[in-house]
TIVEX-278383 format. One record per residue (C-alpha): x, y, z. Coordinates in pm, 1 decimal. Example, Ala and Ser with C-alpha at 12.3 -4.5 7.8 and 13.67 -1.06 7.14 Angstrom:
BEGIN
<node u="1230.0" v="-450.0" w="780.0"/>
<node u="1367.0" v="-106.0" w="714.0"/>
END
This chain:
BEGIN
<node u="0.0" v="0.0" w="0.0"/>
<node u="149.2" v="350.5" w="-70.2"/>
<node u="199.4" v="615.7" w="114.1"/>
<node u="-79.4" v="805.7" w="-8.8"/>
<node u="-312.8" v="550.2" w="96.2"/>
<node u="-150.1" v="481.9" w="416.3"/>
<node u="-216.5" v="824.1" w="516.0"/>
<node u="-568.4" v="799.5" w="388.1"/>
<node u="-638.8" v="509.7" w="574.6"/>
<node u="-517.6" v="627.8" w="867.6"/>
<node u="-734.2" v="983.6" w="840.9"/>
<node u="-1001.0" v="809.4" w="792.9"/>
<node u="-960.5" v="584.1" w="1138.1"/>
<node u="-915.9" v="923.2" w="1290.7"/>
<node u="-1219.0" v="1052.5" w="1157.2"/>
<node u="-1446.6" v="766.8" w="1307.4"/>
<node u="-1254.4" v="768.9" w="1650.6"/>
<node u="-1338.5" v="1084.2" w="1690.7"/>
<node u="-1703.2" v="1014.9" w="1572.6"/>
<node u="-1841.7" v="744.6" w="1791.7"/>
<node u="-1617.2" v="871.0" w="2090.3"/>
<node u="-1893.5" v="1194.6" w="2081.4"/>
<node u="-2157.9" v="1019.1" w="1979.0"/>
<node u="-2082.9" v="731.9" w="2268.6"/>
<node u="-2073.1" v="1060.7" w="2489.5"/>
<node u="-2364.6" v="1207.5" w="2402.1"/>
<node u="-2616.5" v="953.0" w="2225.6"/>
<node u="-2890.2" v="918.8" w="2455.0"/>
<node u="-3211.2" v="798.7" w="2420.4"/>
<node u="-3160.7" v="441.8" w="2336.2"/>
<node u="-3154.4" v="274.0" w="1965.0"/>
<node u="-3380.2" v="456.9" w="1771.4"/>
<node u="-3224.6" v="797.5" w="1913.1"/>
<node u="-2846.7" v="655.8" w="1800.6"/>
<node u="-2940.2" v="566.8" w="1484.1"/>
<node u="-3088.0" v="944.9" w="1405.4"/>
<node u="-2815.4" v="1071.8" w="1492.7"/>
<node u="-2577.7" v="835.3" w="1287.5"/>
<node u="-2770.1" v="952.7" w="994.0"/>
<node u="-2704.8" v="1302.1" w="1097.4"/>
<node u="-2364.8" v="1274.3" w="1083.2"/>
<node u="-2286.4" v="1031.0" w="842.7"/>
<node u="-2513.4" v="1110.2" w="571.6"/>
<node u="-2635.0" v="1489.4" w="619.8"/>
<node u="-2305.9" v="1620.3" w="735.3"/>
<node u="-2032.3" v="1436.2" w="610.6"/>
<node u="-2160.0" v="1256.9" w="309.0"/>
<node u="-1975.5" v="929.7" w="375.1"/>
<node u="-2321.6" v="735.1" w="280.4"/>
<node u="-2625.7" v="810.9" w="92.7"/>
<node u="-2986.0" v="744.2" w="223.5"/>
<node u="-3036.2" v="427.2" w="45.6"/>
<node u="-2683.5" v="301.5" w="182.8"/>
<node u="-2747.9" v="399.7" w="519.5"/>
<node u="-3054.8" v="237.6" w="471.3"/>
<node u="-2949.2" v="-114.0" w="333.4"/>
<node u="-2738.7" v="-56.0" w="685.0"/>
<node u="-3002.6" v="-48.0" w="905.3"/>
<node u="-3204.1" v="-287.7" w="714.1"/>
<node u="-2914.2" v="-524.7" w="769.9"/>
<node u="-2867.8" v="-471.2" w="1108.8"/>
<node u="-3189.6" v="-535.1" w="1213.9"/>
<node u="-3159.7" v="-916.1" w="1062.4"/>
<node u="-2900.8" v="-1027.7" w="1323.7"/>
<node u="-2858.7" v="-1067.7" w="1671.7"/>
<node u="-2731.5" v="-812.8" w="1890.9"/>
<node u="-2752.5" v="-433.9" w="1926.6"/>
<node u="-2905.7" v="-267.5" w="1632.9"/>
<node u="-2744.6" v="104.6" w="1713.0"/>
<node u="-2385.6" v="-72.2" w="1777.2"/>
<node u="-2423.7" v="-320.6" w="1489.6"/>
<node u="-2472.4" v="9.7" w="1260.9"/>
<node u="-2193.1" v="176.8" w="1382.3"/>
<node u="-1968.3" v="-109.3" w="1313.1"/>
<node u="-2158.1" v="-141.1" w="971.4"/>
<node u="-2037.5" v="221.2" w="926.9"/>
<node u="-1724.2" v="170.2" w="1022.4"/>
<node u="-1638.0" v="-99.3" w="754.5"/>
<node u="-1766.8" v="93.6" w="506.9"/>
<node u="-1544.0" v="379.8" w="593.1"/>
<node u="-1242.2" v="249.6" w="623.4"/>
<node u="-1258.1" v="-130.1" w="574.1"/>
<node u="-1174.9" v="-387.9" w="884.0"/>
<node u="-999.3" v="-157.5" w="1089.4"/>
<node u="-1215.2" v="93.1" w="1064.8"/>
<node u="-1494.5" v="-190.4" w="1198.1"/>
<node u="-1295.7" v="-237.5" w="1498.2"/>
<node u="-1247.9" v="146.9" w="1576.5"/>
<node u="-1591.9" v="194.7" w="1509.2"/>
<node u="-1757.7" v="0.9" w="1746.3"/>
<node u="-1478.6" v="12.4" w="2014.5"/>
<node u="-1530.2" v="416.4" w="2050.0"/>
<node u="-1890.4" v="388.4" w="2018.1"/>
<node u="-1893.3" v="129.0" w="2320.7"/>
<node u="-1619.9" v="242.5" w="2524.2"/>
<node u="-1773.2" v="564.6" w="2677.4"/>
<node u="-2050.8" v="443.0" w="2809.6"/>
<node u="-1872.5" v="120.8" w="2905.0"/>
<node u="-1683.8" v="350.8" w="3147.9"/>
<node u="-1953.6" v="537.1" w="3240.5"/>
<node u="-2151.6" v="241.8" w="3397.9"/>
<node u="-1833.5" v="125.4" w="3549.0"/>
<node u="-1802.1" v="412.3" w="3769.4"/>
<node u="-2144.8" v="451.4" w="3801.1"/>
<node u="-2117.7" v="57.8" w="3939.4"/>
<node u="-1815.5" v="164.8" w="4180.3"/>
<node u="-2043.6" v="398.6" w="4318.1"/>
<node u="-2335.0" v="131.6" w="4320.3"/>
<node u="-2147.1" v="-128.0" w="4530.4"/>
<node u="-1978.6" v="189.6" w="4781.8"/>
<node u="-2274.7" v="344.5" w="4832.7"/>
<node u="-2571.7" v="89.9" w="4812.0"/>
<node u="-2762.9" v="315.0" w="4562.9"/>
<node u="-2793.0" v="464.7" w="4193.8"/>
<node u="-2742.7" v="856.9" w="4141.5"/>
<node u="-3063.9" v="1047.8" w="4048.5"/>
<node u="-3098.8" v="1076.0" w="3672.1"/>
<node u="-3427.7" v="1174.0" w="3647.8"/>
<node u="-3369.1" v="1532.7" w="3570.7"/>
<node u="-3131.9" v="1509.4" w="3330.6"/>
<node u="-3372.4" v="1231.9" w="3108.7"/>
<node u="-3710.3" v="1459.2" w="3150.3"/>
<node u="-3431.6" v="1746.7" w="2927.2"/>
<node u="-3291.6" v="1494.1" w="2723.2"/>
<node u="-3631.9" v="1283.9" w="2605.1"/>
<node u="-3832.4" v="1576.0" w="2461.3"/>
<node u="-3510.9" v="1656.0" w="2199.2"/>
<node u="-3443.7" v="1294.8" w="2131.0"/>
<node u="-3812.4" v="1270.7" w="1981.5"/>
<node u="-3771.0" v="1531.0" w="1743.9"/>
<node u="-3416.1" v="1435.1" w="1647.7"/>
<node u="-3585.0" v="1100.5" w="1595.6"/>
<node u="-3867.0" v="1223.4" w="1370.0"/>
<node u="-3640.7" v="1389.4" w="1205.2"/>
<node u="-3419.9" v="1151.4" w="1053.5"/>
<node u="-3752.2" v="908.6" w="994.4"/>
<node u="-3861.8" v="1185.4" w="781.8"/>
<node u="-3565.0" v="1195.3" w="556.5"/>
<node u="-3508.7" v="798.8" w="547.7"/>
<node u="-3864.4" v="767.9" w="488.0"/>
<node u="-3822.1" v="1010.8" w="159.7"/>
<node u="-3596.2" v="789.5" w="9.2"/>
<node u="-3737.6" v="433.5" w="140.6"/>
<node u="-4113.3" v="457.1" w="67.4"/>
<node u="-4013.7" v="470.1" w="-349.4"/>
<node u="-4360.9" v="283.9" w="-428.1"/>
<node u="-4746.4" v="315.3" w="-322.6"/>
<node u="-4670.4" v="-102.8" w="-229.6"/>
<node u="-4375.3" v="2.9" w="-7.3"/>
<node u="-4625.3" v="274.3" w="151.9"/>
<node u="-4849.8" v="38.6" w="212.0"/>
<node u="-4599.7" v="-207.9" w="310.0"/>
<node u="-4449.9" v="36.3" w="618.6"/>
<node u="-4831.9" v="111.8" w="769.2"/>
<node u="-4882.1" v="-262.5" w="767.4"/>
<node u="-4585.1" v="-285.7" w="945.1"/>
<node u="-4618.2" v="-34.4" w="1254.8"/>
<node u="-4977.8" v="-124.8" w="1285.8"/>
<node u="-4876.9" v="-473.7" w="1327.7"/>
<node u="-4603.3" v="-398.7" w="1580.5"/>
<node u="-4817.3" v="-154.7" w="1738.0"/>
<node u="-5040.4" v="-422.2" w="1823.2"/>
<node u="-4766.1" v="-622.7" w="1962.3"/>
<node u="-4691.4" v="-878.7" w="1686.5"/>
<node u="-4279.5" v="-1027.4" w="1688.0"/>
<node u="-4031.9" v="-759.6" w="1527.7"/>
<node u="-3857.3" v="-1044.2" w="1330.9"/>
<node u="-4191.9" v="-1151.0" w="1185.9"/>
<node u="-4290.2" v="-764.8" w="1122.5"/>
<node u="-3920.0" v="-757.4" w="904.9"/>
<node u="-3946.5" v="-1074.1" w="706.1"/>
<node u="-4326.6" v="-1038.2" w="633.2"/>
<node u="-4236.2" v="-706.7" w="512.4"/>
<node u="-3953.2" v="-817.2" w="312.2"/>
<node u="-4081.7" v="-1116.0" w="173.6"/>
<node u="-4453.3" v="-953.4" w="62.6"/>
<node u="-4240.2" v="-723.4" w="-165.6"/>
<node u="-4022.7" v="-979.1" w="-313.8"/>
<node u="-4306.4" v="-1193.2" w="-409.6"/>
<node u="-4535.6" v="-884.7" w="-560.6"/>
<node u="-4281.6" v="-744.1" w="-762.1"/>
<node u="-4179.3" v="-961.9" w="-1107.4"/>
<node u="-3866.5" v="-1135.6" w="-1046.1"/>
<node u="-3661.8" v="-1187.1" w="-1399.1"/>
<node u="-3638.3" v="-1535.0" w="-1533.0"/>
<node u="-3226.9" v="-1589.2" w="-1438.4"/>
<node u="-3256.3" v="-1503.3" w="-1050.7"/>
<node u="-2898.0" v="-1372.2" w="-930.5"/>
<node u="-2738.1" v="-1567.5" w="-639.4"/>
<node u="-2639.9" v="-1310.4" w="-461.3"/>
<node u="-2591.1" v="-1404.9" w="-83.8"/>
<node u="-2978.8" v="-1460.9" w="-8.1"/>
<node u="-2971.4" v="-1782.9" w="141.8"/>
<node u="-2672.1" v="-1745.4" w="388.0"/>
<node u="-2761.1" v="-1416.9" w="477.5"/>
<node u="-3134.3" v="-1561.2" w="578.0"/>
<node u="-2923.3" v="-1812.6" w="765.0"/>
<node u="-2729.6" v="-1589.4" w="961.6"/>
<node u="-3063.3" v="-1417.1" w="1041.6"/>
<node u="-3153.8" v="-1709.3" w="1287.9"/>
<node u="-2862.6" v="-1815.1" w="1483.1"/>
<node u="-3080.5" v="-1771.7" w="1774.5"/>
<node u="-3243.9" v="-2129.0" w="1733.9"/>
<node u="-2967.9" v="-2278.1" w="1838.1"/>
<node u="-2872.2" v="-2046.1" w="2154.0"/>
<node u="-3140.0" v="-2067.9" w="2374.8"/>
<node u="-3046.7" v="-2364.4" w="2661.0"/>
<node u="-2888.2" v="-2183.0" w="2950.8"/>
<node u="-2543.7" v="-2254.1" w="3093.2"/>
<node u="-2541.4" v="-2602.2" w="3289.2"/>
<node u="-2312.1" v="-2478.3" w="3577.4"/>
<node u="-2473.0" v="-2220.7" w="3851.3"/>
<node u="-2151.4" v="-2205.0" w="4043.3"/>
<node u="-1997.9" v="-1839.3" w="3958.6"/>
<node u="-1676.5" v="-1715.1" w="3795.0"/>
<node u="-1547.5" v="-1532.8" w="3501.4"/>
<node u="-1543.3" v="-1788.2" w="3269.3"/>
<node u="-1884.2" v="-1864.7" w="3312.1"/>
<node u="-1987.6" v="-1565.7" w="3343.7"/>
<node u="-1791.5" v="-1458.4" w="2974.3"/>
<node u="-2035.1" v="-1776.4" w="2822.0"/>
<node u="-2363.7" v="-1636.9" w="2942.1"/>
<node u="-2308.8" v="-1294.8" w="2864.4"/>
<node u="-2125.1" v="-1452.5" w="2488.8"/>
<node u="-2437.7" v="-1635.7" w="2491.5"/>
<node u="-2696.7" v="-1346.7" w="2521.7"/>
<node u="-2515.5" v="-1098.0" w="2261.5"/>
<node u="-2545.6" v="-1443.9" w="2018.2"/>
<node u="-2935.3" v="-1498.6" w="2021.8"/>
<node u="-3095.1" v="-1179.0" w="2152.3"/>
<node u="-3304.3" v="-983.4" w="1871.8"/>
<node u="-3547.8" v="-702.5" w="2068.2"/>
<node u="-3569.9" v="-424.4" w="2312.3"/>
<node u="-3397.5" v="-351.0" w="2641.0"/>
<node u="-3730.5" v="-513.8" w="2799.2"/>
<node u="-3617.1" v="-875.0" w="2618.0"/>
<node u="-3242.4" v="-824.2" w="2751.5"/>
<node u="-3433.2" v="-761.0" w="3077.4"/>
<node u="-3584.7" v="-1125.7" w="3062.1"/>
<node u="-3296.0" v="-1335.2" w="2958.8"/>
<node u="-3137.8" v="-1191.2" w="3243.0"/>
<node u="-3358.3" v="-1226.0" w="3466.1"/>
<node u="-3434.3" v="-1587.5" w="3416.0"/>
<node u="-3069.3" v="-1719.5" w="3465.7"/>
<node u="-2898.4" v="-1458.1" w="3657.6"/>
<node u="-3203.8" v="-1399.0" w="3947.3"/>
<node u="-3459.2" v="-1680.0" w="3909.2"/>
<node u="-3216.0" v="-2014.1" w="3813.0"/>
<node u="-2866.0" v="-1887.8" w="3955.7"/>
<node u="-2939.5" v="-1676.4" w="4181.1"/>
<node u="-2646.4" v="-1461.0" w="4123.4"/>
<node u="-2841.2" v="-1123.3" w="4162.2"/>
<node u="-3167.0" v="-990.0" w="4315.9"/>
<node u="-3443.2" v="-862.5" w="4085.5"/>
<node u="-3340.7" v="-502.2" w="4280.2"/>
<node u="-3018.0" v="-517.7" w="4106.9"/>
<node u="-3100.3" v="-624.6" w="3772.7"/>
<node u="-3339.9" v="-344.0" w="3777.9"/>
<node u="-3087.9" v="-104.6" w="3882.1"/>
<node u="-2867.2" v="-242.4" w="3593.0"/>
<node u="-3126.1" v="-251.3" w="3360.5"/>
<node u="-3203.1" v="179.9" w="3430.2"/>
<node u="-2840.9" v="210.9" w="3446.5"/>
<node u="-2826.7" v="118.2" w="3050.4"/>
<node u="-3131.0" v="301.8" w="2998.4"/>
<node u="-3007.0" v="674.2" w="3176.5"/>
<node u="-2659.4" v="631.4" w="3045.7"/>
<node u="-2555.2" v="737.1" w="2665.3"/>
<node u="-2447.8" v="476.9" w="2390.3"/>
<node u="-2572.7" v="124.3" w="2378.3"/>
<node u="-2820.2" v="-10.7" w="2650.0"/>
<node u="-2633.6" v="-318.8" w="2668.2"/>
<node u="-2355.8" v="-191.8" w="2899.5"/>
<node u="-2594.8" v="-314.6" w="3131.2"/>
<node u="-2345.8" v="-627.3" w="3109.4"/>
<node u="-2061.6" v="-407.3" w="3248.4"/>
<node u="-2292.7" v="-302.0" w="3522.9"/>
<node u="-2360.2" v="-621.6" w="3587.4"/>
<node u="-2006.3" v="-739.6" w="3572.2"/>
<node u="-1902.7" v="-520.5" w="3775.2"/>
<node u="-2159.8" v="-566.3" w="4058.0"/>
<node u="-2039.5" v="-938.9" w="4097.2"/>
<node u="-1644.4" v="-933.9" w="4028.8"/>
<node u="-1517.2" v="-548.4" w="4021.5"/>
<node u="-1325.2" v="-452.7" w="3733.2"/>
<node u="-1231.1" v="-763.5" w="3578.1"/>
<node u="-1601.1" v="-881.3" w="3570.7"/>
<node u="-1653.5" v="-548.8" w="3442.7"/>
<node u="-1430.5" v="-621.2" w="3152.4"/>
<node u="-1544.1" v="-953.9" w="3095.9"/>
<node u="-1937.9" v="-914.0" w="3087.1"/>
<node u="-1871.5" v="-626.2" w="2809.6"/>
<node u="-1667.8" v="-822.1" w="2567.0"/>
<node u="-1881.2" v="-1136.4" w="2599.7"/>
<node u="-2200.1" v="-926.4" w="2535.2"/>
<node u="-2076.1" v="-725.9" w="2212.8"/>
<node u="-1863.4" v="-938.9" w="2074.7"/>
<node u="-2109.4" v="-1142.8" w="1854.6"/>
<node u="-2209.9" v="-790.3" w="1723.5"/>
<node u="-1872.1" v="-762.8" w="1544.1"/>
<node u="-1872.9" v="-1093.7" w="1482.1"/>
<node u="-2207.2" v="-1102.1" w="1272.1"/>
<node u="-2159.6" v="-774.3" w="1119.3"/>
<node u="-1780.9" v="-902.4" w="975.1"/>
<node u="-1976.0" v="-1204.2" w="825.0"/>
<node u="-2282.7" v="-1052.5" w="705.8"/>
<node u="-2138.4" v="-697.4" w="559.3"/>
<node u="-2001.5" v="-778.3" w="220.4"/>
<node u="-2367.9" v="-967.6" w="149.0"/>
<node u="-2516.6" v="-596.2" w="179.4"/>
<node u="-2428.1" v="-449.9" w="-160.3"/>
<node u="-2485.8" v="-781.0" w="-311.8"/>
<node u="-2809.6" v="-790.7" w="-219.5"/>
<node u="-2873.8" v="-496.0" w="-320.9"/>
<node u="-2777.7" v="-582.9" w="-661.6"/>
<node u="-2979.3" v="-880.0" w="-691.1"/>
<node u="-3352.8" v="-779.0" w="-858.4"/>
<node u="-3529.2" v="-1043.7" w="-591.2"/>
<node u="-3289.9" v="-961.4" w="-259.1"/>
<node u="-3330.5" v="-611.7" w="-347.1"/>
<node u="-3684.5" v="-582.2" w="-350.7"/>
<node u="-3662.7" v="-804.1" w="8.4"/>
<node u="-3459.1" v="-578.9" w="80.2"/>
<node u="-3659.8" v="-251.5" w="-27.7"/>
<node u="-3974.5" v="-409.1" w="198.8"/>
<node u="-3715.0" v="-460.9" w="512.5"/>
<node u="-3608.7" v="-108.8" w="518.5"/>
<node u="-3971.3" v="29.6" w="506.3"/>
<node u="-4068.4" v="-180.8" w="825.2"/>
<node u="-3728.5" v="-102.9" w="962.8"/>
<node u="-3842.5" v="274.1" w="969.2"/>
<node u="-4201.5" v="101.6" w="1093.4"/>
<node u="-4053.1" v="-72.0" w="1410.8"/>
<node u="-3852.0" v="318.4" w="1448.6"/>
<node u="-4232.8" v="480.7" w="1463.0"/>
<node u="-4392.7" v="269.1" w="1682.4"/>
<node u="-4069.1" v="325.3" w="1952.5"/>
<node u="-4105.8" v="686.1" w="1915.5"/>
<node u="-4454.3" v="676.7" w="1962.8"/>
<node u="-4418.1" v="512.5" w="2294.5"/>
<node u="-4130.3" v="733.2" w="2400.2"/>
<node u="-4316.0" v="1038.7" w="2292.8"/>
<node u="-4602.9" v="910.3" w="2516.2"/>
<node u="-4331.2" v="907.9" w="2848.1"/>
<node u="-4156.9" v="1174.8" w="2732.1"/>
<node u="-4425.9" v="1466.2" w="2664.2"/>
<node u="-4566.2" v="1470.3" w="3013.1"/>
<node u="-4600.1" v="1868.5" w="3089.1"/>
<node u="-4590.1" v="2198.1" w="2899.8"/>
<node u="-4187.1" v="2235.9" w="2989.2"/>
<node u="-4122.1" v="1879.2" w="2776.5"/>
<node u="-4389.5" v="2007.4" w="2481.3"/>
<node u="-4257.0" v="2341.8" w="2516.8"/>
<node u="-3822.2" v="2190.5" w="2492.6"/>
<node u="-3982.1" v="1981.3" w="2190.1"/>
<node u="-4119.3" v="2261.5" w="2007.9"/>
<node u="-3833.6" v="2482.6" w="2059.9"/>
<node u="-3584.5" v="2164.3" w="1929.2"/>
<node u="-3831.1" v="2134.0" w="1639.2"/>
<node u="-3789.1" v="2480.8" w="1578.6"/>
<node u="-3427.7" v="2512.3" w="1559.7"/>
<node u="-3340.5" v="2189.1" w="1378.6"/>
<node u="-3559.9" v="2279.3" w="1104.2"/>
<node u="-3430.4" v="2631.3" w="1050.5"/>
<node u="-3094.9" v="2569.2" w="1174.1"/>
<node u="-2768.5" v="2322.2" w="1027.3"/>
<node u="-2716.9" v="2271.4" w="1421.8"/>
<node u="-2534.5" v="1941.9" w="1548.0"/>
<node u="-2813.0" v="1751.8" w="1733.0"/>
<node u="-2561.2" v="1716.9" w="2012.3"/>
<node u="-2605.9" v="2048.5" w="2101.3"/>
<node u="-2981.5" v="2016.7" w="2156.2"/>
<node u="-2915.1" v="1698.4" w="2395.7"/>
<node u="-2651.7" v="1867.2" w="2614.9"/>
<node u="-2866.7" v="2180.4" w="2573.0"/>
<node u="-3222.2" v="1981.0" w="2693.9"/>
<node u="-2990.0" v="1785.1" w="2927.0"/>
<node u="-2910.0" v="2124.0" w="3119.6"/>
<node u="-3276.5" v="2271.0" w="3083.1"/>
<node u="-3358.0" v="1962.6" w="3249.4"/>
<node u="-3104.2" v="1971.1" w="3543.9"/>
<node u="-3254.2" v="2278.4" w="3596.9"/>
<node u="-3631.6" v="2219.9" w="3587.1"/>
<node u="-3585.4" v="1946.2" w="3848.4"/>
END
């Protein structure tokens, strides 16, 4: 490799670090919020991916196990700057608010008790919604290409509105477009069978560890186990924890796998550094350590197997269309969550009024969202 593209390579690794080390800082809000503000920054601002790319992304994402906002960013990452830029990627993204929930553990175990957040999320959750609604607006401008795929998307929130499986939601919506659209006679082969097949590793992850008695190692294969298998909310993570960690182990107390469970939720980046809280509530640092690399490393792994199949589907007629119906029920299953947070988030005039004003600004002003969250976070402080 030459110079040149040494140097290229190399400001282009510096470019994501910097990236997902803010947006690990700042992203609250949970999934939906991270991946608004991914498309902020990668598309709107710096052009590194169009709409339909970032889109194929997310689509992607959303067919493996693991978490969907991390699993982007590593997505991202790859496409910026190839493996190593995977690697960067997700490490910054993770890292801050790994460290964050470590110390907020320390203080856990010192003190016997969480710090109050609740100020700082009634600021933040009125800005996240319109940051969210935002970026569904401009995705949805360049999914919805078709009255079918219009159609396609309503079917899909209504569906998940009314509680039916995400998974099924995503490969209803996928496969009704593939079949109503012609398919030409000389079908291309391009990666649709073993990417469907990655889609379900979690059919063969679901008997629990055999061992109850406690340590690292076993603690590394739950945890390994859980990032493997898990498709869903923070409210599924919440159940697979609960039923080997409190009800068959007994490792924890349903007090503090609730504690851990809003200590992913108040903190910024991905929702499952619950693990490190976790980990570090039953062996310190190390456990710390251990819980967090068992718990995201299938992400990278699944993303490093299932990323060059992206643009292949794409250019496959009957993948793409598949493809084309996944994205629009992608955006869907983004509605229906901002629906619900809208509903917890909009409680008083203050949160209507900070959601206005956001509204306001963002669609008058080029302003990094960032700003609004540390801005709502502060008007929040305040108010409580």
């Amino acid at each position: 490799m030459s110079e040149a593209a040494d140097r290229d390579r190399a400001g282009r690794l510096g470019e994501l670090a910097r990236l997902f080390l803010k947006l690990g800082t700042t992203a609250f809000g949970g999934p939906a919020a991270h991946i608004a503000m991914m498309e902020d920054e990668v598309v709107r601002r710096r052009a590194w991916l169009t709409h339909a790319e970032f889109l194929d992304l997310l689509g992607a994402t959303n067919l493996i196990p693991g978490p969907n906002s991390t699993e982007l960013a590593i997505h991202i990452g790859h496409r910026r700057a190839g493996w190593p830029g995977l690697l960067v990627a997700g490490v910054c993204f993770i890292l801050p608010a790994a460290l964050m929930v470590s110390l907020i553990a320390w203080a856990y175990v010192q003190f016997g008790r969480l710090p109050e957040a609740g100020g700082l999320l009634y600021g933040v959750k009125p800005v996240i919604i319109v940051i969210v609604l935002q970026a569904l607006w401009r995705l949805g401008r360049t999914a919805v290409k078709t009255k079918l795929l219009a159609v396609v998307g309503l079917a899909a929130a209504i569906l998940n509105f009314c509680g039916a499986n995400e998974l099924i939601v995503l490969f209803g919506a996928g496969a009704l477009v593939a079949l109503a659209r012609p398919w030409p006679r000389k079908l291309s082969r391009a990666g649709a069978a073993p990417w469907l097949a990655l889609a379900w590793p979690a059919s063969a992850g679901g008997t629990a560890a055999s061992s109850a008695a406690f340590g690292l190692g076993s603690m590394f294969c739950f945890f390994l186990k859980v990032g493997s298998v898990l498709f869903g909310s923070g409210y599924v993570l919440l159940a697979f924890l609960r039923a080997d960690l409190v009800d068959r182990w007994h490792w924890l107390t349903d007090s503090q796998l609730l504690d851990a469970i809003a200590v992913g939720q108040i903190t910024p980046g991905p929702v499952f550094t619950t693990a490190t809280f976790i980990g570090w509530v039953l062996a310190g640092a190390p456990g710390a350590a251990v819980a967090t690399v068992g718990i995201f490393l299938p992400a990278f792994f699944f993303v490093a197997v299932s990323g060059p199949f992206v643009p292949r589907l794409r250019r496959s007629p009957g993948a793409g269309h598949f493809l084309d119906g996944l994205n629009v029920a992608s955006l869907a299953l983004m509605a229906v969550v901002t629906w619900h947070l809208g509903r917890s988030s909009l409680v008083d005039g203050p949160t209507v009024l900070l959601s206005a004003v956001s509204l306001t600004i963002l669609s008058f002003q080029r302003i990094n969202p960032t700003w609004l969250v540390l801005g709502g976070a502060v008007v929040g402080l305040i108010l409580h």
